[in-house]
Steps between C-alpha positions, in 0.01 A plus 500: 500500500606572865828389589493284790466651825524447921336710687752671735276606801345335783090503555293633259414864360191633554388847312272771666157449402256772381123534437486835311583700202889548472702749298856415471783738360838394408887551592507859620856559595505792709241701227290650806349726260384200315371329741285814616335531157432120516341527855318813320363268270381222675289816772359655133373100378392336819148536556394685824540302805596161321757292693847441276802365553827665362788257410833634439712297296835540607805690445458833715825587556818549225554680171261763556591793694245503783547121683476639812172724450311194323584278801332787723225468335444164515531504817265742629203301283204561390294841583198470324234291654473146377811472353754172586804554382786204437864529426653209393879404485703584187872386465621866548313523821690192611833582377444837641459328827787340497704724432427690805573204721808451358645827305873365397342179406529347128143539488488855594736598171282318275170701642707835479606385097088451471363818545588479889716849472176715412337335841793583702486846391107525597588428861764783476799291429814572254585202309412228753711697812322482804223355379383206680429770860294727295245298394232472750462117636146507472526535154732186511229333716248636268662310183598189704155439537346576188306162383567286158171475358126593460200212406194644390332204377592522177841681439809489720695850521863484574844660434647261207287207448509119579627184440354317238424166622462556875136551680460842671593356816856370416617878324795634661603855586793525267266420182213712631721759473779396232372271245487590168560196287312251414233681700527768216453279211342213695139376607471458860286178657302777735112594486575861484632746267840653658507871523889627506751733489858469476529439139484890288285493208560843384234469217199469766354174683670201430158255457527087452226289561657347831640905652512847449793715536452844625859620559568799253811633616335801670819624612647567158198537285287674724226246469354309736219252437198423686230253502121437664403171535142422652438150624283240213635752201862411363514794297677808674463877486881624374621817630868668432608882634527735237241302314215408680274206396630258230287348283503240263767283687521145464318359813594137687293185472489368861404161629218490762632402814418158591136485715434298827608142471667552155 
């Protein structure tokens, strides 16, 4: 069962909402090479013209050895034709963040002991020196205003997960994007299957009946998993670089979401 729990914010959360097929892809941590075979993936399986929506999970920056270039990227957007794209906020992005606003900070030596090293050295610095005035501050801007979730109707997509026992609109940033128990192990009270990152499940997709874990931990296996989902149908198309299309994964069960008046 949940423990008991106050919600720490004030006014209510309220997710983007989207209308058309979404892929998602998990934690990428600063695998730019990654993420260009996934963006490969989704131009090779989209059909001509159809309007998508990328969702990026999370997690863009740390470990990995190209931070910087992955947050480039991102930030130049889409460049085929009817493509959306949305990053969301992982914990790295936010600890990344602040480490820049405050480099001798406490918080700044924990991101640097998480990975935060390898994204100092993508922006040209030597173990942390100098490094808060040579990254760009519009790619500080850029993360500050990444948003916390995606609603498609029938699946949420964000960073970690949710609290079980809260509505959609009373989720908070720091689970959104730190959670991991008892969202892990958990059923949620929400209408939607929860699509998430955050959480490595080096064997492949981590499916329950109530979310579905797509974090691989690209950045040290080299694998990072994709998915396809098209509005009515809850079971997705499964991708993963240097595999392709996976087949014979366990799928979700999701809950319709609730109709006019319901």
């Amino acid at each position: 069962m949940s423990e008991p729990y106050t919600h720490p914010g004030v006014g209510r959360f309220s997710p983007l909402r989207v209308h058309t097929p979404v892929y998602a892809c998990g934690d990428l941590h600063g695998r730019r090479d990654l993420l260009d075979e996934f963006l490969r993936w989704v131009g090779d399986d989209r059909r001509p013209g159809e309007a998508v929506t990328l969702v990026f999970l999370g997690d863009y920056v740390d470990r990995g050895p190209e931070s910087r270039q992955v947050v480039e990227r991102l930030m130049r957007g889409p460049e085929r034709p009817g493509e959306t794209w949305i990053p969301l906020r992982g914990n790295h992005d936010r600890m990344f963040v602040e480490a820049w606003h405050d480099p001798e900070g406490r918080s700044a030596g924990n991101w640097a002991m998480n990975g935060g090293l390898a994204t100092s050295a993508s922006y040209g610095a030597f173990l942390f020196e100098g490094f808060p005035r040579l990254v760009p501050e519009a790619h500080i801007a850029f993360l500050e205003g990444l948003h916390l979730a995606v609603d498609d109707g029938e699946r949420l997509y964000c960073h970690a997960g949710v609290r079980p026992g809260l509505g959609i609109e009373w989720q908070d940033e720091h689970d959104l994007t730190w959670i991991r128990e008892p969202f892990l192990d958990e059923r949620h009270a929400l209408d939607r299957l929860i699509v998430h990152g955050h959480t490595i499940s080096t064997h492949g997709p981590d499916a329950k009946p109530w979310r579905l874990g797509i974090d691989t931990g690209a950045y040290a296996t080299g694998r990072l998993t994709g998915v396809r989902f098209d509005p009515g149908n809850p079971i997705p198309r499964v991708w993963q670089s240097g595999v392709g299309p996976l087949h014979g994964i366990e799928t979700p069960w999701v809950r319709k979401a609730p109709g006019p008046g319901c």
